[in-house]
C-alpha positions in Angstrom: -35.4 78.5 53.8 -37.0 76.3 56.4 -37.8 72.5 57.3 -40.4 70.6 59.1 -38.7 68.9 61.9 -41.1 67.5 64.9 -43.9 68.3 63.3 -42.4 72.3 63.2 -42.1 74.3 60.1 -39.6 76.9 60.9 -37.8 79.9 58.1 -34.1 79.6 59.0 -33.3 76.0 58.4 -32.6 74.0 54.5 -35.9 73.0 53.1 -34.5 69.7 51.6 -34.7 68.7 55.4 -38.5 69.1 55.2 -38.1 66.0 52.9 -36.2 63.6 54.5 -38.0 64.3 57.5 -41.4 63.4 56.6 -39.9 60.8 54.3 -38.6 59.4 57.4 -41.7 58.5 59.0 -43.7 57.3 56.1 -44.9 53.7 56.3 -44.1 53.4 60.0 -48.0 52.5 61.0 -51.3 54.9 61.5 -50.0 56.8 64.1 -46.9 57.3 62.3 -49.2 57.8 59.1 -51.1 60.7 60.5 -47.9 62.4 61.7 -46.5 62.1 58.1 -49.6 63.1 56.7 -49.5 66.3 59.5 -46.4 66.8 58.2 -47.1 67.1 54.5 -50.0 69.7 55.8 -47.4 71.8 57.5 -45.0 71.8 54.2 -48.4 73.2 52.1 -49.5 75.3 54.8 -45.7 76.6 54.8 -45.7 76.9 50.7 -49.5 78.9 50.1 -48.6 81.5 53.2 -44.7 81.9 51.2 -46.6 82.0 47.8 -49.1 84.7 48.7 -47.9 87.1 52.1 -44.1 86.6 51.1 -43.2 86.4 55.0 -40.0 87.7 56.3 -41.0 85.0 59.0 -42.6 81.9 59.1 -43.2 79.2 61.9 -45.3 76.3 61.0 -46.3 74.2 64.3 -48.1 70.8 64.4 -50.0 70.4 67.2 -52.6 68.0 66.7 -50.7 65.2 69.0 -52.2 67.7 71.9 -55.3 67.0 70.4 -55.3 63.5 70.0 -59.3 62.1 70.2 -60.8 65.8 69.9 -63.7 65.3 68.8 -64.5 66.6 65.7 -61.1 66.9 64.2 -61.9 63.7 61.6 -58.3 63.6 61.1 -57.6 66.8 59.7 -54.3 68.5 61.7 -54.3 71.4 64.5 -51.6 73.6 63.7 -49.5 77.0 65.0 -48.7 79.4 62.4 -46.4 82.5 63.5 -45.7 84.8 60.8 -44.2 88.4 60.3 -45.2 89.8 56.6 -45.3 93.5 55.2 -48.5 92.7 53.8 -50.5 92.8 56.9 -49.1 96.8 57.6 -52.5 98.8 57.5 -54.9 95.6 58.2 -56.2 94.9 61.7 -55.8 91.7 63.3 -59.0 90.6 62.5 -58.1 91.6 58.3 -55.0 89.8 58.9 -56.4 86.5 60.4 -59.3 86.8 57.5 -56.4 86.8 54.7 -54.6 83.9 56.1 -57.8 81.5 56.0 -58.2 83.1 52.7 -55.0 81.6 51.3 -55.4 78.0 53.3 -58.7 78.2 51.8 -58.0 74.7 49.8 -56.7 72.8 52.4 -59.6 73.4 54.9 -62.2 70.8 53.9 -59.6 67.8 54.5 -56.3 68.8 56.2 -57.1 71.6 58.4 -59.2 71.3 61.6 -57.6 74.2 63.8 -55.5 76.6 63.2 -53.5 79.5 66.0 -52.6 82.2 64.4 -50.2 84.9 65.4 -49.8 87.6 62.3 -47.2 90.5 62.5 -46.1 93.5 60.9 -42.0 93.4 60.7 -42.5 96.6 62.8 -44.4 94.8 65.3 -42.4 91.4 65.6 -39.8 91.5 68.3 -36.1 91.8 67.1 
């Protein structure tokens, strides 16, 4: 289960709270706008990486406030992703990284800007 709370995506809380949360800030001007629309990012980034590495982890961070004016960024969000998966046993980093831009694939040409990736084995992921 998880929820996107300040713009953070994390697995151990109800995801009816992911909701309620961007729902919550919908309507509330362009800065809240973006945020929202950061938010809704984070929820998709959250449901393809779920869909196709079936994580036994997953944090989903929003970070493009740190980036605010980058130049560049159009828009589109700079997010954190953390994620332990038994998919990525046998790949190198670089295989792993590869295979999670693979499955954000879609949301690259107008909601992604950035993305800080950490990818882990559940052997490697600290207890």
């Amino acid at each position: 289960m998880s929820r996107v709370t300040s713009g953070s995506t994390q697995s151990r809380a109800p995801r009816a709270a992911a909701s309620s949360a961007s729902a919550g800030r919908a309507g509330h001007g362009a800065d809240d706008a973006g945020r929202s629309d950061h938010a809704s990012t984070a929820s998709r980034i959250e449901q393809l990486l779920r869909e196709q590495l079936q994580p036994v982890a997953l944090e989903v961070r929003d970070e493009s406030a740190a980036h605010a004016g980058h130049a560049g960024g159009g828009g589109k969000g700079h997010f954190r992703v953390r994620i332990v998966s038994r998919s990525f046993v046998g790949l190198t980093p670089l295989q792993r990284h590869r295979r999670i831009h693979a499955v954000l694939a879609p949301l690259w040409q107008h909601e992604l800007h950035a993305l800080a990736m950490e990818a882990l084995t559940p052997d490697e992921a600290p207890n």
